[in-house]
C-alpha positions in Angstrom: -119.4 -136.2 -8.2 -117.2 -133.2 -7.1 -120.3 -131.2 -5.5 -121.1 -134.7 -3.2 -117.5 -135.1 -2.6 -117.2 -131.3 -1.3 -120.3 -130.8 0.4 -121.9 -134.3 1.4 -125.1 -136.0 1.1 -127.7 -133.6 -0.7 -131.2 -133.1 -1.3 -132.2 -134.1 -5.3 -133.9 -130.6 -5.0 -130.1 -129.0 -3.9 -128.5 -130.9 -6.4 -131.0 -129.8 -9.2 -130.7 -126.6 -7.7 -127.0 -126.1 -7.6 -125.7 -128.1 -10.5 -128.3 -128.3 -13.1 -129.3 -124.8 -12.5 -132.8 -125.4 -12.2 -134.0 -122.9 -9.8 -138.0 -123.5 -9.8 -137.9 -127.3 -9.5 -140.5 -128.7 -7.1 -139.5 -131.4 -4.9 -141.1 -133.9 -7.0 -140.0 -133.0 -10.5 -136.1 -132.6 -8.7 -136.2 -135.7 -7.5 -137.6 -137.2 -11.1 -134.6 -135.6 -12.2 -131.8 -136.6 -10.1 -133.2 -140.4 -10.0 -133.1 -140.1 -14.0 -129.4 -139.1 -13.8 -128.0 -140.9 -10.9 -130.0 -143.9 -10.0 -128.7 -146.1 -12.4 -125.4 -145.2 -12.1 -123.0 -147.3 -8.9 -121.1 -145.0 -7.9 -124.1 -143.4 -6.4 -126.8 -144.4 -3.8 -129.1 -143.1 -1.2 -129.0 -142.2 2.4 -131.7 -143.4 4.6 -133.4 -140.0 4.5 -133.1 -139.7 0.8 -130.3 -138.0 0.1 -127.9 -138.8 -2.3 -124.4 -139.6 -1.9 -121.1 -141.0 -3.1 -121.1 -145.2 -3.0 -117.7 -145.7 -0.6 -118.2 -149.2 0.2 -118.9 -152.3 -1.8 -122.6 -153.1 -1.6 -123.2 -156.1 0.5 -125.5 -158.9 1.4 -128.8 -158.5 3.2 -127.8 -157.8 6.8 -128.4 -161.2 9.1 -131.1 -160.6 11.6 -129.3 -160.5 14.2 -127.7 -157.3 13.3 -131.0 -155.6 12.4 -132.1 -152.6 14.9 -136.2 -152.8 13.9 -138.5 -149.5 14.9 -141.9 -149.9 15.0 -143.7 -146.6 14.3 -147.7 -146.1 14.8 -148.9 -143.0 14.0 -152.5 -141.5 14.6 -154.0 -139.0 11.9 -156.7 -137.2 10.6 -157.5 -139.1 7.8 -156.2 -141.7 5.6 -154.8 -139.4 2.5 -151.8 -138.5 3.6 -150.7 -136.6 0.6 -154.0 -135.3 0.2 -154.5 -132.9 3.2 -154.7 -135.1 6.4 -152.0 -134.9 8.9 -150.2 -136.8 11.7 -151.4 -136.1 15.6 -149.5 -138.6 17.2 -146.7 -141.0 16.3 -144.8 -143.2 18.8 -141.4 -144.9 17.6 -140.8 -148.1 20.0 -137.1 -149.6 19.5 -136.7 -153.9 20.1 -133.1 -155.0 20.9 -130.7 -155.8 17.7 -132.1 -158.8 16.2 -135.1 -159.1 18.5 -133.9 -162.6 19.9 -135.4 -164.8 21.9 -135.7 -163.8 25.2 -135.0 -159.9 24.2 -136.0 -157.2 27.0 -139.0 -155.7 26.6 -139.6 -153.0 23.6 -138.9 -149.3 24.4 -140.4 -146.3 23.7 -137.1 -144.0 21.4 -139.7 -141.4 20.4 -143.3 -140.5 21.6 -145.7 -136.9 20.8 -148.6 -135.0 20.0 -148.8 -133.5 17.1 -150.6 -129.9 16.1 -152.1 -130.5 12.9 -152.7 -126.8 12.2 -156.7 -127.5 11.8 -159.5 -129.3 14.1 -160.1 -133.3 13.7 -163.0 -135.0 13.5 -165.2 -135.8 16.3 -164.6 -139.5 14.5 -161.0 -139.3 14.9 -161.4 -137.9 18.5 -163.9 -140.5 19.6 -161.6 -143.3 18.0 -158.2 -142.1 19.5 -159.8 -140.4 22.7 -157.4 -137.5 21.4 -159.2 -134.1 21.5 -158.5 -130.9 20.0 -157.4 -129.4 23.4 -154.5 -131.6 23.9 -153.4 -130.8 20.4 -153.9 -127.0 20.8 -150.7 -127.1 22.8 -148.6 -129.5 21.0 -145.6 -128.9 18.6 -145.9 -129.1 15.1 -143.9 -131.8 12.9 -141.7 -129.4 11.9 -140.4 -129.0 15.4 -139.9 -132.4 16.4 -139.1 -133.8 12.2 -135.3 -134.0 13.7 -135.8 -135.6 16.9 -137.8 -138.4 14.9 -135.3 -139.1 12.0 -132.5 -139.6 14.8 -134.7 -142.2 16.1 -135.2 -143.9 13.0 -131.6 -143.7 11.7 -129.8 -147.2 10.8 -133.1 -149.1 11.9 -135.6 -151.3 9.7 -138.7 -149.3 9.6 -141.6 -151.6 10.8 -145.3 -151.0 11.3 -148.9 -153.0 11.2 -150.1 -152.1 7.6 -146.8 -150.1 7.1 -148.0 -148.9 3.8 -150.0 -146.2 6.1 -147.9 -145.4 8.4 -144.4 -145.1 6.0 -146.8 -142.9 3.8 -147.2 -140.5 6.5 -144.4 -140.4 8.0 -142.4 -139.9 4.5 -145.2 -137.3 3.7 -144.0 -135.1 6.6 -140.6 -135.8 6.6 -140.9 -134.1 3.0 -143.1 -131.6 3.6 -140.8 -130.4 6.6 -137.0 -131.0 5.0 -137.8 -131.8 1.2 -136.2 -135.0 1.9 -137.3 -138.8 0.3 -137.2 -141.5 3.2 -135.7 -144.5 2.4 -134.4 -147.7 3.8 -136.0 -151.1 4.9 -139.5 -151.6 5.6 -140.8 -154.8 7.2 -144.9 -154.9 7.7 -146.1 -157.3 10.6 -149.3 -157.6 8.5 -148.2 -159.5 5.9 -145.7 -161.3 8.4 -148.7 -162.4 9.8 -150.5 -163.3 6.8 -147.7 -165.5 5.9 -146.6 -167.2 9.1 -150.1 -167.5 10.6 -152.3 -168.7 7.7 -155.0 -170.0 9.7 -155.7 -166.7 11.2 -159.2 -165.2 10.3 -157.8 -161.9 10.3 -154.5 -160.5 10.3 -155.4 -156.8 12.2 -153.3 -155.7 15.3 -156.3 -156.7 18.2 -156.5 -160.3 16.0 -152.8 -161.3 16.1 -152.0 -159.7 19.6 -155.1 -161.8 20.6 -153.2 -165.1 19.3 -149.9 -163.9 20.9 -151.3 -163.3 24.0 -150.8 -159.7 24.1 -153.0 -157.1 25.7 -152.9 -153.7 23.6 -152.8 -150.8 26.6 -154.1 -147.8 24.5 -155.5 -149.0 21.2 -155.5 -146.3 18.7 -152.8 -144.4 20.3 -149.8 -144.4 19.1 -147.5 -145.7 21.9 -150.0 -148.5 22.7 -150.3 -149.7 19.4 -146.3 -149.6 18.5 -145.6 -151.2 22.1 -148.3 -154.5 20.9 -146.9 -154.1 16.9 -143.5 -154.7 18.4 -144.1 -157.6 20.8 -145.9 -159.1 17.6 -142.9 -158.7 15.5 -141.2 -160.3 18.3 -142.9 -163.4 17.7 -143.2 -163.4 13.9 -139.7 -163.0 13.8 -139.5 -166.0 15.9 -141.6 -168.1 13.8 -139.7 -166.7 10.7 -136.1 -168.3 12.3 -138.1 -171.3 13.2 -138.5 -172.2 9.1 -134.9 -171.0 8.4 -134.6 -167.1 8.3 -131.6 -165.4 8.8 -131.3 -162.4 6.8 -133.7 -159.8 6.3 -134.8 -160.9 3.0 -135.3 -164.2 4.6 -137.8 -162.7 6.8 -139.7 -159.9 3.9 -139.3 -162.3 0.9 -138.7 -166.7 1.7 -137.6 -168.4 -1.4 -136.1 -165.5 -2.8 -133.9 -166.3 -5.8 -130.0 -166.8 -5.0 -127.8 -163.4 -4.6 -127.4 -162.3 -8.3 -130.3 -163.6 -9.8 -133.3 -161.3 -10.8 -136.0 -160.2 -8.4 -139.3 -158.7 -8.8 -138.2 -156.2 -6.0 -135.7 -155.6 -3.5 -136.0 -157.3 0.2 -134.6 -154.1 1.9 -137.2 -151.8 0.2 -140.3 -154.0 0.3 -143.9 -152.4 -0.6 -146.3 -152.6 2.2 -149.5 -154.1 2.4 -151.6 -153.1 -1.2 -154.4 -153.0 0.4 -156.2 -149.7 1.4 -154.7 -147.2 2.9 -156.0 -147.6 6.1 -155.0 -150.2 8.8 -156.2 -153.5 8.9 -158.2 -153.2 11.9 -159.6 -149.8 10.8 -161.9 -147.6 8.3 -160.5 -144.4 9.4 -157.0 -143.9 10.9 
């Protein structure tokens, strides 16, 4: 407790580091290690970027809507493994106003580049996304932008079509660049929509825009797609409401059990789609 108290937040590879003496940890087996010792205990918890730190207030219910600041991320890649080689070349972070109510202004772009992925894509990947290797060949890497994209993201529910894919990326990068563990609230508009729209044939970002009335401008790029993921949200949010949401965990898991009975998993750190790692709407990124 004394090295949080002095110091702050830390890294489980820091805190393996520095008090267990461990000095050749990797990233992964430190942060075995420090969840071992420290995630069952309360007087602990994490920070959104995965950090650990000192509990200072009591933990409390899920947050009402209304109070939720939602980011939709897309991001464009190279491939669909993102811990097995492929990399991010665009990603696009489009912010909706706290608790995305009726009648909310339109989404806005927070956070918006290129990426450099340090290797040529595919012409696949550059016929699908119309991005080429010449406007990467210019463009920073993700360690020079990493910073810039967690401010965006802090004290927001992380939201995406298929988030399994994109929150796999993104928290593949994040630790490749900082060794840190992302971690907060995930909501995925995918299975929003295979729950609120049953009837739906498909449930892939051109099939429920189409439904919603909402024309994609730029499919496959990043900005494009968050802009349409958001405005969906918007309205599966709205449906949510209409059958008695008002918390977050009203809106990932209905008809979860009362507040101090057991869950299969928490509402605030809900798994993605299961499905392949690829977007709905997609074979490739």
């Amino acid at each position: 407790m004394a090295y949080l108290e002095g110091g702050g937040p830390a890294a489980s590879l820091a805190i393996v580091r520095d008090v267990l003496g461990i000095a050749k940890a990797n990233r992964h087996n430190a942060d075995r290690i420090a969840t071992a010792l420290l995630a069952s205990d309360p007087r602990f918890t994490r920070t959104t970027d995965g950090r650990w730190t000192l509990v200072t207030t009591a933990v409390v219910a899920s947050p009402a809507l209304d109070g939720c600041r939602f980011a939709v991320v897309d991001v464009e890649t190279t491939g669909t493994r993102a811990r097995r080689g492929d990399r991010i070349i665009e990603i696009a972070v489009v912010g909706l106003p706290r608790g995305v109510a009726p009648g909310s202004a339109e989404p806005q772009v927070l956070f918006h580049t290129l990426l450099n992925p340090g290797f040529p894509i595919s012409p696949f990947v550059a016929s699908l996304t119309g991005i080429t290797d010449v406007m990467l060949r210019d463009a920073p890497s993700f360690d020079a932008v990493v910073d810039g994209l967690l401010d965006a993201l802090r004290d927001t529910v992380f939201v995406a079509h298929n988030a399994r894919f994109d929150w796999a990326f993104v928290s593949a990068e994040v630790e490749r660049a900082r060794g840190l563990l992302l971690q907060g609230p995930r909501v995925c508009t995918m299975r929003l929509a295979r729950r609120l729209l049953p009837d739906l044939p498909r449930r892939n970002l051109d099939t429920v825009s189409y439904h919603f009335g909402i024309t994609i401008e730029g499919r496959h790029r990043a900005v494009g797609d968050a802009v349409a993921a958001a405005k969906c949200l918007h309205r599966l949010v709205g449906l949510a409401r209409e059958q008695g949401a008002v918390t977050l965990a009203d809106l990932v898991h209905p008809g979860a059990p009362p507040r101090g009975q057991p869950r299969s998993r928490s509402p605030l750190d809900a798994p993605a789609d299961p499905g392949p790692a690829a977007r709905g709407d997609r074979t490739s990124p």
